[in-house]
Biotite code that builds the C-alpha atoms (Angstrom):
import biotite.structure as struc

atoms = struc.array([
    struc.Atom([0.000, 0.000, 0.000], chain_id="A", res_id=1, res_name="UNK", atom_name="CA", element="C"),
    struc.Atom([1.308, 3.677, -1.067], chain_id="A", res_id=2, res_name="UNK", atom_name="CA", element="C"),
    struc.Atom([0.370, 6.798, -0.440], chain_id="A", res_id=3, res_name="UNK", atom_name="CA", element="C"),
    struc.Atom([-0.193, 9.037, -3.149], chain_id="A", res_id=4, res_name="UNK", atom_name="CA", element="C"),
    struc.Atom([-0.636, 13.098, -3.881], chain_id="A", res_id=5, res_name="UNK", atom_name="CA", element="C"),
    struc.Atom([-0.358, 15.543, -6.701], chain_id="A", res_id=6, res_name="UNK", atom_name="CA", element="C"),
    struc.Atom([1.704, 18.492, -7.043], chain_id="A", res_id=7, res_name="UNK", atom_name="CA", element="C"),
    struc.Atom([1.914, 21.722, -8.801], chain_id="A", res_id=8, res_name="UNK", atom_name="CA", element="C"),
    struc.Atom([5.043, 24.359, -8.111], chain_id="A", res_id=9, res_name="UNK", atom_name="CA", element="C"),
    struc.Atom([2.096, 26.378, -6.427], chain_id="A", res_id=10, res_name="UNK", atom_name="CA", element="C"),
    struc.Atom([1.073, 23.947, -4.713], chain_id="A", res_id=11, res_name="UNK", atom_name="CA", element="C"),
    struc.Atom([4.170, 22.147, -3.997], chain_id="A", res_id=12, res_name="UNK", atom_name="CA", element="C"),
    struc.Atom([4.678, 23.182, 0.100], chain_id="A", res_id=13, res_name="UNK", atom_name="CA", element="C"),
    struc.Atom([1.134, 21.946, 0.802], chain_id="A", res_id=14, res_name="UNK", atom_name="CA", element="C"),
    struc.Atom([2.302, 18.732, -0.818], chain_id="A", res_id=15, res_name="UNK", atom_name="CA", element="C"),
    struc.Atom([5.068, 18.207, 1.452], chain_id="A", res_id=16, res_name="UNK", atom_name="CA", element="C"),
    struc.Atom([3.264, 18.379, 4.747], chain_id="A", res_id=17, res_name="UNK", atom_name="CA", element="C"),
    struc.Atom([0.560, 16.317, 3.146], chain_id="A", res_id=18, res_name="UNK", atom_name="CA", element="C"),
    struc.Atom([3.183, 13.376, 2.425], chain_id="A", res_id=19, res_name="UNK", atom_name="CA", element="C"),
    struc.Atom([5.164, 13.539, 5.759], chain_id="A", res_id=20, res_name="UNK", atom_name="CA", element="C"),
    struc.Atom([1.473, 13.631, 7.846], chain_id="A", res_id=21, res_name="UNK", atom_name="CA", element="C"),
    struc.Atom([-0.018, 10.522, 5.884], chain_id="A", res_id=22, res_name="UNK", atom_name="CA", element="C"),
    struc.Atom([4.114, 8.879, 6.938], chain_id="A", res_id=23, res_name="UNK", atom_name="CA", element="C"),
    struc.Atom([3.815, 9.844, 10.034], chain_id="A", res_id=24, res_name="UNK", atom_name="CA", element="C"),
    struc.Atom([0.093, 9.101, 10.827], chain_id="A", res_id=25, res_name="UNK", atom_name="CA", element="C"),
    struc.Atom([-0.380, 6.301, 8.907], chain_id="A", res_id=26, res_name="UNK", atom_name="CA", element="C"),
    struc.Atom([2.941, 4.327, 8.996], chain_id="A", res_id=27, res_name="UNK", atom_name="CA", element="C"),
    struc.Atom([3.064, 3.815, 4.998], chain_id="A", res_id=28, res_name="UNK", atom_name="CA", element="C"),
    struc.Atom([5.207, 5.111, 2.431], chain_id="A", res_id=29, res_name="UNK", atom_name="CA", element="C"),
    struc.Atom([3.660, 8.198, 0.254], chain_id="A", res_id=30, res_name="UNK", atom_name="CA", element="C"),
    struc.Atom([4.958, 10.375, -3.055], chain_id="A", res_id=31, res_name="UNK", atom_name="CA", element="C"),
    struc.Atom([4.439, 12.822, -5.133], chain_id="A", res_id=32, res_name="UNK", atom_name="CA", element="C"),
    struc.Atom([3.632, 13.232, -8.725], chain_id="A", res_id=33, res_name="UNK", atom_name="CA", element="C"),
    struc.Atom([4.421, 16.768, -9.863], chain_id="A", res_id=34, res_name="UNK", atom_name="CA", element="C"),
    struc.Atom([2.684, 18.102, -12.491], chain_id="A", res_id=35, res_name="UNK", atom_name="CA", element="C"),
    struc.Atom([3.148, 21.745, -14.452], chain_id="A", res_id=36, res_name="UNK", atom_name="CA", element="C"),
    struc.Atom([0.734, 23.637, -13.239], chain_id="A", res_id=37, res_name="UNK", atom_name="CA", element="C"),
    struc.Atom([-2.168, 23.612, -10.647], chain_id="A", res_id=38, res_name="UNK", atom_name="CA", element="C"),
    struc.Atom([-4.780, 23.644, -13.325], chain_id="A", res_id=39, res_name="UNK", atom_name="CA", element="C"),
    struc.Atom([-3.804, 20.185, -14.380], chain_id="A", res_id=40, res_name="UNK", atom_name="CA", element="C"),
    struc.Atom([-7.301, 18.113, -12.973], chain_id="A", res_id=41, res_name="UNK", atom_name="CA", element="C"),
    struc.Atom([-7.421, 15.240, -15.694], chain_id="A", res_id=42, res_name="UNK", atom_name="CA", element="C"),
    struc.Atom([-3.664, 14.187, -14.079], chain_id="A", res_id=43, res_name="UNK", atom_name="CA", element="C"),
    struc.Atom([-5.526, 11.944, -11.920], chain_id="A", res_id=44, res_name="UNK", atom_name="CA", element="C"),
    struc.Atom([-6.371, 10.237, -14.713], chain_id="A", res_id=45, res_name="UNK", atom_name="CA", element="C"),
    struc.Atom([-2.586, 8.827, -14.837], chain_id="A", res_id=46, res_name="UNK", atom_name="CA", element="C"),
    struc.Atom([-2.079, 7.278, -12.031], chain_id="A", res_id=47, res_name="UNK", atom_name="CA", element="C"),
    struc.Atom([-3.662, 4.037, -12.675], chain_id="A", res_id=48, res_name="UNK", atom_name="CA", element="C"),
    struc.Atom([-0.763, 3.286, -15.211], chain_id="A", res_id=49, res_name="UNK", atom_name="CA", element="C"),
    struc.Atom([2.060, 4.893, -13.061], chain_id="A", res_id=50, res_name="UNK", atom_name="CA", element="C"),
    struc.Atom([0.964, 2.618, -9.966], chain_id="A", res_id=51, res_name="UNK", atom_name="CA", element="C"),
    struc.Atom([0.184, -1.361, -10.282], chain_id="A", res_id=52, res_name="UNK", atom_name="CA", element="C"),
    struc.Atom([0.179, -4.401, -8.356], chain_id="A", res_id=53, res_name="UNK", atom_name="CA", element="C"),
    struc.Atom([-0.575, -2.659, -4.722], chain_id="A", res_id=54, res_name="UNK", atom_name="CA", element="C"),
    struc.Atom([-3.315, -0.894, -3.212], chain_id="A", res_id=55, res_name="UNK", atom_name="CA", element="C"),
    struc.Atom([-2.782, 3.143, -3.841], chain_id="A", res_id=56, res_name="UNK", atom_name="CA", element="C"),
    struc.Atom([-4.097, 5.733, -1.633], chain_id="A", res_id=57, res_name="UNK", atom_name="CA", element="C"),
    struc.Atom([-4.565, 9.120, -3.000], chain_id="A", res_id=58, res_name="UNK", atom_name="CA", element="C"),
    struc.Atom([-4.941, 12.375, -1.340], chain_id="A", res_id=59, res_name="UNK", atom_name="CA", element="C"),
    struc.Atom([-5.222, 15.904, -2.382], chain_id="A", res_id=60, res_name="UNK", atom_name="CA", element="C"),
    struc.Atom([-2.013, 18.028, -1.342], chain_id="A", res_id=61, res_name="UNK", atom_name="CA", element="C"),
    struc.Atom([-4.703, 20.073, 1.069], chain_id="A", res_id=62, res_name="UNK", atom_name="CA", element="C"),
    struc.Atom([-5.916, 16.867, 2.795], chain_id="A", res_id=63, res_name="UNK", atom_name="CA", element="C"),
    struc.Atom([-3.730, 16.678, 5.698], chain_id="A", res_id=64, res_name="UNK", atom_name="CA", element="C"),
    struc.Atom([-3.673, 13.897, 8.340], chain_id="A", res_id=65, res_name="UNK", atom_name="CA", element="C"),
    struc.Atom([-3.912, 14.522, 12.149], chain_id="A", res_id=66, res_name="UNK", atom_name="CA", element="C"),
    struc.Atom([-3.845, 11.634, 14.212], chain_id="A", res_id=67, res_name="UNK", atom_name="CA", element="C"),
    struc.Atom([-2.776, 7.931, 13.830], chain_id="A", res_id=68, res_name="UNK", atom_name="CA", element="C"),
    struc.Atom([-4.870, 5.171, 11.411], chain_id="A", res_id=69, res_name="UNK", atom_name="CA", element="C"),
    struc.Atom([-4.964, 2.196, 10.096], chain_id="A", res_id=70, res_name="UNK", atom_name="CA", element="C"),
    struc.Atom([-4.930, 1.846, 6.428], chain_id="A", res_id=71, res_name="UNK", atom_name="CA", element="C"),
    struc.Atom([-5.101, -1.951, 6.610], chain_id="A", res_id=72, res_name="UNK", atom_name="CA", element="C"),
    struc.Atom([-9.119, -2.356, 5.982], chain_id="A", res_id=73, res_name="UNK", atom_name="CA", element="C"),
    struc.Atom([-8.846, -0.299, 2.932], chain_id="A", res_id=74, res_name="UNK", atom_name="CA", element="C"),
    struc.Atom([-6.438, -2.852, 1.610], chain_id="A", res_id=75, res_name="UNK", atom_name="CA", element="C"),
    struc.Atom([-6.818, -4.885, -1.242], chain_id="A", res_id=76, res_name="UNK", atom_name="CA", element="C"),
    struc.Atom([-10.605, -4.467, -1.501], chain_id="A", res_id=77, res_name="UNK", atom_name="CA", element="C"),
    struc.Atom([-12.811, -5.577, -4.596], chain_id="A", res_id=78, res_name="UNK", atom_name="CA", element="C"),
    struc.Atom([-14.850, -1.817, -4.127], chain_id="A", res_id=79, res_name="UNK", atom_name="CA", element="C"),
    struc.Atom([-13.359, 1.342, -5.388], chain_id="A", res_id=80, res_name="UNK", atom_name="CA", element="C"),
    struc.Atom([-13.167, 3.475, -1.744], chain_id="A", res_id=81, res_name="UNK", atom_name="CA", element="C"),
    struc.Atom([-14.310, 6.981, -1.178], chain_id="A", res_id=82, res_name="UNK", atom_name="CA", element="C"),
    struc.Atom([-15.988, 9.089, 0.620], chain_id="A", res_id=83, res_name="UNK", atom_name="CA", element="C"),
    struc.Atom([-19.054, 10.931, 0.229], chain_id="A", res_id=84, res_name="UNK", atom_name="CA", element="C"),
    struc.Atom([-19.102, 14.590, -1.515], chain_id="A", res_id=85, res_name="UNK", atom_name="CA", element="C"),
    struc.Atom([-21.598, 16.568, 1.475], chain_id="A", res_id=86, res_name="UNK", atom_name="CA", element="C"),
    struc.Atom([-22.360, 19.120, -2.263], chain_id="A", res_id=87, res_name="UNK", atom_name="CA", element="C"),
    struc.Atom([-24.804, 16.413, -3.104], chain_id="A", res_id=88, res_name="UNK", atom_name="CA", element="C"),
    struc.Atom([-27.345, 17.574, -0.354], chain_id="A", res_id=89, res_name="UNK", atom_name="CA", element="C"),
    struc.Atom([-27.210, 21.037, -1.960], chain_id="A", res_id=90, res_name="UNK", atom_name="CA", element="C"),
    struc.Atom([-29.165, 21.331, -5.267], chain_id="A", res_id=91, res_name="UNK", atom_name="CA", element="C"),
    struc.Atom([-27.328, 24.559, -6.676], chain_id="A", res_id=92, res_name="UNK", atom_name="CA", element="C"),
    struc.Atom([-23.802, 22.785, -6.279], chain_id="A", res_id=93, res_name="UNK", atom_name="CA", element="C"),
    struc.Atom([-22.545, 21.582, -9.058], chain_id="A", res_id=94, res_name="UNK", atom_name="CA", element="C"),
    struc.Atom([-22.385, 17.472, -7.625], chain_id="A", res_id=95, res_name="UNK", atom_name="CA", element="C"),
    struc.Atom([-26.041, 17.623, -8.604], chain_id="A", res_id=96, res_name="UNK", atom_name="CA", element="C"),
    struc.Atom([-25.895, 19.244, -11.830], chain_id="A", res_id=97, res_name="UNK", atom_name="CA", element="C"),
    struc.Atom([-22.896, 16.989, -12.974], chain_id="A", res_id=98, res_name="UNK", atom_name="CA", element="C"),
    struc.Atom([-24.771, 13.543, -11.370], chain_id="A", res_id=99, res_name="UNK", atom_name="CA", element="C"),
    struc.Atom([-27.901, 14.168, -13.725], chain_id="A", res_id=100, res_name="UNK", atom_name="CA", element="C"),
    struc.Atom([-25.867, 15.528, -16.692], chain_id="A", res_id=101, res_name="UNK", atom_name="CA", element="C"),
    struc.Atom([-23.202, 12.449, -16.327], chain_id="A", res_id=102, res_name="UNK", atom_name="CA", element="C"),
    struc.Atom([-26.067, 9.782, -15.552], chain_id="A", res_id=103, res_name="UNK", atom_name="CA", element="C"),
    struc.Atom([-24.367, 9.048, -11.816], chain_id="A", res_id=104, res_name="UNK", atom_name="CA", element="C"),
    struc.Atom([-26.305, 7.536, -8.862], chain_id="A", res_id=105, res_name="UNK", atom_name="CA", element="C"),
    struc.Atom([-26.188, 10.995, -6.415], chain_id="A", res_id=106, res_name="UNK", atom_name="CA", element="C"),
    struc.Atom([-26.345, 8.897, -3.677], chain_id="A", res_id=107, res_name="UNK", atom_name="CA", element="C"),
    struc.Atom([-23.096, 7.851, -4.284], chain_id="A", res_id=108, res_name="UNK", atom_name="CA", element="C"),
    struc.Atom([-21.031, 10.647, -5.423], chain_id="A", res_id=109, res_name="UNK", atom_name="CA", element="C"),
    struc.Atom([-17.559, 11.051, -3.812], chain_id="A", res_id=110, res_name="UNK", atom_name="CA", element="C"),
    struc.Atom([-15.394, 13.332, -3.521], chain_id="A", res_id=111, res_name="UNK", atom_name="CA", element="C"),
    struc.Atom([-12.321, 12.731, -5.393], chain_id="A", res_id=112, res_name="UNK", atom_name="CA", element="C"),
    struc.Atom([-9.810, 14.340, -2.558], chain_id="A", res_id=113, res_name="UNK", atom_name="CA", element="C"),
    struc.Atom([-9.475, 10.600, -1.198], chain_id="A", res_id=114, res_name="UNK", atom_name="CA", element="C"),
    struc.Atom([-9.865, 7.812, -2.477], chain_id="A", res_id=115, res_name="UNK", atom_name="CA", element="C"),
    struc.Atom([-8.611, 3.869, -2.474], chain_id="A", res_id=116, res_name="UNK", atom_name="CA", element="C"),
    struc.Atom([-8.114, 1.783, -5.577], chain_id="A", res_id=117, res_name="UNK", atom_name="CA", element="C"),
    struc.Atom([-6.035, -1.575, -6.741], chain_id="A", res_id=118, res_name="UNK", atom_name="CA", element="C"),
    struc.Atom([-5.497, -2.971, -10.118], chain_id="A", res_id=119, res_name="UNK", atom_name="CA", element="C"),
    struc.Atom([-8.801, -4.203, -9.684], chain_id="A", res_id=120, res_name="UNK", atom_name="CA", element="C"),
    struc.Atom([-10.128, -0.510, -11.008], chain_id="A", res_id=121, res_name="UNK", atom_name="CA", element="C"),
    struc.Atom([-7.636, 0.291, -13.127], chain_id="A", res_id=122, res_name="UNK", atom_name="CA", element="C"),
    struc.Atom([-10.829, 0.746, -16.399], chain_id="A", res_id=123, res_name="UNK", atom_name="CA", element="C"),
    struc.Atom([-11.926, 3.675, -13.918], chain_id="A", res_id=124, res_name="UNK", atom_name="CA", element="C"),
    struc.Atom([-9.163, 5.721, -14.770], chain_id="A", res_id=125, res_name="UNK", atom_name="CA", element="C"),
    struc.Atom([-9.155, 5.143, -18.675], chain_id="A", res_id=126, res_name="UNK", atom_name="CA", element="C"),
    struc.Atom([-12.908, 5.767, -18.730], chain_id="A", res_id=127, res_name="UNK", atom_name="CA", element="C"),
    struc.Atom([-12.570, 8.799, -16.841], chain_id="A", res_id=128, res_name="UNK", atom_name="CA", element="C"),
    struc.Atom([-9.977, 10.296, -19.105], chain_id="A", res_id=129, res_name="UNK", atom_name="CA", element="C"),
    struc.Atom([-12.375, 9.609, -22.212], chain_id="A", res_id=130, res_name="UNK", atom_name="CA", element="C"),
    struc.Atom([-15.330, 11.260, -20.373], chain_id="A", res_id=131, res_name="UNK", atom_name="CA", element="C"),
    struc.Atom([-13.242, 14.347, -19.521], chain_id="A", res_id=132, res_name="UNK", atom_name="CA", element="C"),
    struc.Atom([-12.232, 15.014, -22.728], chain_id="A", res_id=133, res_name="UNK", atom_name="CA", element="C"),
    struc.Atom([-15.841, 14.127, -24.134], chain_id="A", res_id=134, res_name="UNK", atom_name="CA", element="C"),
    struc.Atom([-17.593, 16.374, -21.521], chain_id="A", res_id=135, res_name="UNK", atom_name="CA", element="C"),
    struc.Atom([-15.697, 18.908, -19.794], chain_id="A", res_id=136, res_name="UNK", atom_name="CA", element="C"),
    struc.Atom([-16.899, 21.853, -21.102], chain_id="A", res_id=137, res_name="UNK", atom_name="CA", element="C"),
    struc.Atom([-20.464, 20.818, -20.032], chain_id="A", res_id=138, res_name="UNK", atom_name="CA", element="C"),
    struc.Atom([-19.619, 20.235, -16.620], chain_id="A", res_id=139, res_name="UNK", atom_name="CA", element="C"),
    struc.Atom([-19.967, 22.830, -13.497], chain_id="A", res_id=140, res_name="UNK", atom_name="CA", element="C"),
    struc.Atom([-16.935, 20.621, -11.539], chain_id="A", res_id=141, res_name="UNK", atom_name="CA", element="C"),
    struc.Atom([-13.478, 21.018, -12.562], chain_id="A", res_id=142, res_name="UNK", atom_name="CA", element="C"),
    struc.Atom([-14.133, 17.963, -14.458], chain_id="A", res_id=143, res_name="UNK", atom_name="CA", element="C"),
    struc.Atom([-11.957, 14.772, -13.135], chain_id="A", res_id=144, res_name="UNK", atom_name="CA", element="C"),
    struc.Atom([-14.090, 14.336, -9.748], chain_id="A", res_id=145, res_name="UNK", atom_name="CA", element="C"),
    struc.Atom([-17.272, 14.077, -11.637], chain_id="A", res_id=146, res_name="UNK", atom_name="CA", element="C"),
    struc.Atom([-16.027, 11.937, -14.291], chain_id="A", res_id=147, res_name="UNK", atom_name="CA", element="C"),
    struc.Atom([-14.156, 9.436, -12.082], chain_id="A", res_id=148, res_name="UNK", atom_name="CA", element="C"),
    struc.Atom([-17.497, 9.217, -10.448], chain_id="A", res_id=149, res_name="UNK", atom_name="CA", element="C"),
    struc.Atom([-19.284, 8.241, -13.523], chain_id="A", res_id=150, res_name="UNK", atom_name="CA", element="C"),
    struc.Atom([-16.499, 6.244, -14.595], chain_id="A", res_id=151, res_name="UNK", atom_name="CA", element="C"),
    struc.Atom([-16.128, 4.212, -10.998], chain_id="A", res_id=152, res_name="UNK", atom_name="CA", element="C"),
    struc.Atom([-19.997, 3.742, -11.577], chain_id="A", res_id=153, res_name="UNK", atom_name="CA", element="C"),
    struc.Atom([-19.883, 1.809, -14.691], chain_id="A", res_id=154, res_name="UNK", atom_name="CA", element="C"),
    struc.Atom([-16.857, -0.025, -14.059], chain_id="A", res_id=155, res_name="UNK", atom_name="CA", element="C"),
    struc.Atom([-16.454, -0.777, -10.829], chain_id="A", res_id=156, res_name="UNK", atom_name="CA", element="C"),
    struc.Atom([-18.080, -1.355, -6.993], chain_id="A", res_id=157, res_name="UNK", atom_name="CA", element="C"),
    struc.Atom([-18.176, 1.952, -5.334], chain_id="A", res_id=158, res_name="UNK", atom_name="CA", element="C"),
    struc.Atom([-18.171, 1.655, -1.489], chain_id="A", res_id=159, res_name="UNK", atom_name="CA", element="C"),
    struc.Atom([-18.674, 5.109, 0.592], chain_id="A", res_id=160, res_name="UNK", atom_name="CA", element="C"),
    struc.Atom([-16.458, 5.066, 4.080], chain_id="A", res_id=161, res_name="UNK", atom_name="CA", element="C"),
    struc.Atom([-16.691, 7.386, 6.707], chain_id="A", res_id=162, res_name="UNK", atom_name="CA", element="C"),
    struc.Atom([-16.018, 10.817, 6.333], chain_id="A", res_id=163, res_name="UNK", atom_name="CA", element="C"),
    struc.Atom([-13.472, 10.415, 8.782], chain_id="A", res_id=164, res_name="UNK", atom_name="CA", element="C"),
    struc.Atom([-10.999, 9.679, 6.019], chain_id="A", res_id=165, res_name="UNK", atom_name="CA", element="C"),
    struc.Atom([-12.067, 13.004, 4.207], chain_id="A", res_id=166, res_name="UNK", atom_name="CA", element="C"),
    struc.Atom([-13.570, 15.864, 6.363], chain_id="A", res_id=167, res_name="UNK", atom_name="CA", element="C"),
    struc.Atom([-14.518, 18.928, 5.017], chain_id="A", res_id=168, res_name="UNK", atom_name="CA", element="C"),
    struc.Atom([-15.148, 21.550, 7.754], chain_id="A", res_id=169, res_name="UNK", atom_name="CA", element="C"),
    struc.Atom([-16.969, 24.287, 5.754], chain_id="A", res_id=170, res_name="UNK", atom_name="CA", element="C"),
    struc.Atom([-19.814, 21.391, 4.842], chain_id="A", res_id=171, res_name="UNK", atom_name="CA", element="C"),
    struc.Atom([-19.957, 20.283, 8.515], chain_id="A", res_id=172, res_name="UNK", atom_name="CA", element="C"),
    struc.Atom([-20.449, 24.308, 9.498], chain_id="A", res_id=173, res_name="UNK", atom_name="CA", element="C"),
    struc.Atom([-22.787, 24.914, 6.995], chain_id="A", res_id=174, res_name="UNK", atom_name="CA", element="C"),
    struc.Atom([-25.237, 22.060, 8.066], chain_id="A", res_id=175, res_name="UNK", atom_name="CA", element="C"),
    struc.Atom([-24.983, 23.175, 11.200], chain_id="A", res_id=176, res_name="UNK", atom_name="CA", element="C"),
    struc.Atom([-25.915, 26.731, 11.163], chain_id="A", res_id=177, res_name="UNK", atom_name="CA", element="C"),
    struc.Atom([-28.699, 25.679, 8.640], chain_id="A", res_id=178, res_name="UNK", atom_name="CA", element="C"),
    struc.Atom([-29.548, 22.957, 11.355], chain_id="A", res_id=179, res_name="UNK", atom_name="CA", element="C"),
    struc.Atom([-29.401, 20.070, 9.213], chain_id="A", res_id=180, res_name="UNK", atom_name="CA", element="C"),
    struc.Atom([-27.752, 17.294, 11.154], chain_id="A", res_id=181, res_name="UNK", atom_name="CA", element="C"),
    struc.Atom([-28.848, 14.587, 8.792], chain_id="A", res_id=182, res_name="UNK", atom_name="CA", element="C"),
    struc.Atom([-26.646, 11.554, 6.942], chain_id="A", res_id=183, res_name="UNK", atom_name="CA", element="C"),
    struc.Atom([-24.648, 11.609, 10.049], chain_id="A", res_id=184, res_name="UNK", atom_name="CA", element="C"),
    struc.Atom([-21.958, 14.246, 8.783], chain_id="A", res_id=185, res_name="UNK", atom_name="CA", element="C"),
    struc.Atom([-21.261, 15.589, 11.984], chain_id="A", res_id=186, res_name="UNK", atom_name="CA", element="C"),
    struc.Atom([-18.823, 13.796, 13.404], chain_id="A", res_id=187, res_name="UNK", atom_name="CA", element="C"),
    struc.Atom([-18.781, 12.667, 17.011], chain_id="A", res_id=188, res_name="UNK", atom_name="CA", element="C"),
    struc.Atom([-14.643, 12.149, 17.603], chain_id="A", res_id=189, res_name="UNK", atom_name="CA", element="C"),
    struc.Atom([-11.731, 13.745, 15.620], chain_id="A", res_id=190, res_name="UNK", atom_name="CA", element="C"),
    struc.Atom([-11.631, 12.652, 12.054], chain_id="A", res_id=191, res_name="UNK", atom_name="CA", element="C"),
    struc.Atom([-8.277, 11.420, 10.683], chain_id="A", res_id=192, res_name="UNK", atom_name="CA", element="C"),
    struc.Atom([-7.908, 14.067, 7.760], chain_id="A", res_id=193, res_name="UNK", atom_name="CA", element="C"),
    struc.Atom([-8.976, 17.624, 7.009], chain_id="A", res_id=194, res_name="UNK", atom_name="CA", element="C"),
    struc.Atom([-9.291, 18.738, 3.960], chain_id="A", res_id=195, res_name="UNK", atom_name="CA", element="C"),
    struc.Atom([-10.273, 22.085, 2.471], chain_id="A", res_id=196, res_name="UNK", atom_name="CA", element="C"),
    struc.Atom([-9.889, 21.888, -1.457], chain_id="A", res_id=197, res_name="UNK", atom_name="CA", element="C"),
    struc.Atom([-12.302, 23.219, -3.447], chain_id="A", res_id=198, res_name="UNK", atom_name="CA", element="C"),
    struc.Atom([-12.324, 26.246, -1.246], chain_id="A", res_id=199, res_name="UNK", atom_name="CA", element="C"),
    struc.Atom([-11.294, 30.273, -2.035], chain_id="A", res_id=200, res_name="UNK", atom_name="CA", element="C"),
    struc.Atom([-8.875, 31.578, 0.960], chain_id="A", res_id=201, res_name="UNK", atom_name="CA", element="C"),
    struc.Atom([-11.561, 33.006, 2.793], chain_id="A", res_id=202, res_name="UNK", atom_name="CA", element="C"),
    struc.Atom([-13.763, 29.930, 2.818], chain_id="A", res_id=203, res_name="UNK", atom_name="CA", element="C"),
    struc.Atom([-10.733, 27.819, 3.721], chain_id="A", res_id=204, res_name="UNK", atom_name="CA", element="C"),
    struc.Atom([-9.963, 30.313, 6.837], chain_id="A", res_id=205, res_name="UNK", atom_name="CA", element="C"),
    struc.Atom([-13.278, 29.225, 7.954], chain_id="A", res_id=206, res_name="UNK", atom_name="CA", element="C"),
    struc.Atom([-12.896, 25.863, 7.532], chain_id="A", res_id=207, res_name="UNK", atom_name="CA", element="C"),
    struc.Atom([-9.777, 25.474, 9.427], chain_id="A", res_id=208, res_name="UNK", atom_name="CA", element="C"),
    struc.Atom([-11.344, 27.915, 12.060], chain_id="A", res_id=209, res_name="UNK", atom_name="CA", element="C"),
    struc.Atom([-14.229, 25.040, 12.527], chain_id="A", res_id=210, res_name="UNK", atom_name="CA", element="C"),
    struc.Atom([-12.236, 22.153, 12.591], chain_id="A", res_id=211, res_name="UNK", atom_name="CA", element="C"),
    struc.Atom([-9.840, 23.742, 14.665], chain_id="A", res_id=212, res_name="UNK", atom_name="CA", element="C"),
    struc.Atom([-12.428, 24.707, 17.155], chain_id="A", res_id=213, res_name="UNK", atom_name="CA", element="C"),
    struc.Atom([-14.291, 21.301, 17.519], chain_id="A", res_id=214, res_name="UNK", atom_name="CA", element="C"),
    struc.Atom([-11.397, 19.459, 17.164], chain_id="A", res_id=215, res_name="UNK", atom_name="CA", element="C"),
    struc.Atom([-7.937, 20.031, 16.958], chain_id="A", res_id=216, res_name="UNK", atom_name="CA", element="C"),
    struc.Atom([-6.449, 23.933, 17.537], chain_id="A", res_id=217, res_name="UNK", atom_name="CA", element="C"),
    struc.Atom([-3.348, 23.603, 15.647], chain_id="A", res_id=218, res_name="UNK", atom_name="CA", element="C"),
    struc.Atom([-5.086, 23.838, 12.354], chain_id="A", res_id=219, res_name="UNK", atom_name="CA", element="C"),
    struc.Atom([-6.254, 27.039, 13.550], chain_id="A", res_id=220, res_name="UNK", atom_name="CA", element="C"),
    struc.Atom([-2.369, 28.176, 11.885], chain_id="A", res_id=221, res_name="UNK", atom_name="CA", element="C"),
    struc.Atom([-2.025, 25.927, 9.484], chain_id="A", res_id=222, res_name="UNK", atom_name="CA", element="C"),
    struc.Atom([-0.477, 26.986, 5.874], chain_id="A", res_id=223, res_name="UNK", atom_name="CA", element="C"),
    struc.Atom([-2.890, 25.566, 3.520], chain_id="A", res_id=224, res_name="UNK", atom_name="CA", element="C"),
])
């Protein structure tokens, strides 16, 4: 099992902490894949051939680990692992639009800032490259999450884990303070990764500033 993140030169500090918390958290090796500049989504799309015969983990550069894991029950499974994208419970976010445009079950949309795969799911990633370059300029997402959704879909098993794996703290703040406490998103103990991608700097201050309240105050400083 291998840890694995993308990098642009912008975003190429974030990357570093990212790799040496999933080490140090998680016990297992992790790398980077640089690519040339931040805009560079369908790069995902490349892994599948860059990484065979083990189990890869991938996280975004801006989904840091904060406590010890273990990665061993994500190992070597016959589903493609995620977690759920909280956008789907808002109709004007673009996980909707994309889900009816795409054909994908909404119920099982991920977000594609963590996620598990094996050689078993290697068609994911070539299907996902076609539909990108098929669809992108009809989609509201950046264009890889949405299409390795669709792809995972057709080709694969998709299991949802616990959001644990893949917090986002502005989606936990904004069901609260709308008071919807529903799918379980809020968590009850300290998940074991933040992540705030997706966000503009101002939304990620916030973000940081919830989890860092509820769970751990470090992040309240954190570089992202």
């Amino acid at each position: 099992m291998i840890g694995v993140t993308l990098a642009s030169p912008e975003t190429a500090h974030l990357a570093t902490e990212a790799v040496a918390r999933f080490t140090a958290f998680t016990g297992k090796t992790a790398v980077t894949v640089t690519t040339p500049s931040g805009g560079n989504y369908a790069a995902k799309f490349e892994l599948a051939s860059m990484f065979r015969g083990q189990t890869v983990v991938f996280f975004d550069a801006d989904l840091w680990f904060n406590r010890p894991c273990d990665l061993s029950p994500l190992d070597d499974q016959e589903e493609f692992l995620a977690v759920r994208d909280p956008g789907i419970y808002a109709t004007q976010h673009f996980p909707a639009f994309d889900s009816a445009y795409l054909g994908i079950d909404v119920k099982k949309y991920f977000n594609s800032g963590f996620f598990v795969w094996n050689d078993r799911h290697r068609h994911v990633f070539a299907e996902g490259e076609k539909l990108f370059a098929e669809h992108f300029d009809n989609l509201k997402d950046f264009g890889e999450q949405s299409c390795l959704n669709a792809a995972a879909q057709k080709f694969s098993k998709v299991r949802l884990i616990s959001n644990k794996w893949n917090y986002l703290p502005v989606a936990a703040r904004d069901k609260e303070q709308s008071g919807d406490l529903s799918d379980a998103m809020e968590l009850q103990t300290e998940p074991w990764a933040v992540h705030a991608a997706g966000y503009p700097p101002h939304a990620k201050e916030a973000a940081l500033k919830y989890y860092s309240t509820h769970f751990n105050p470090e992040f309240q400083d954190a570089k992202y």
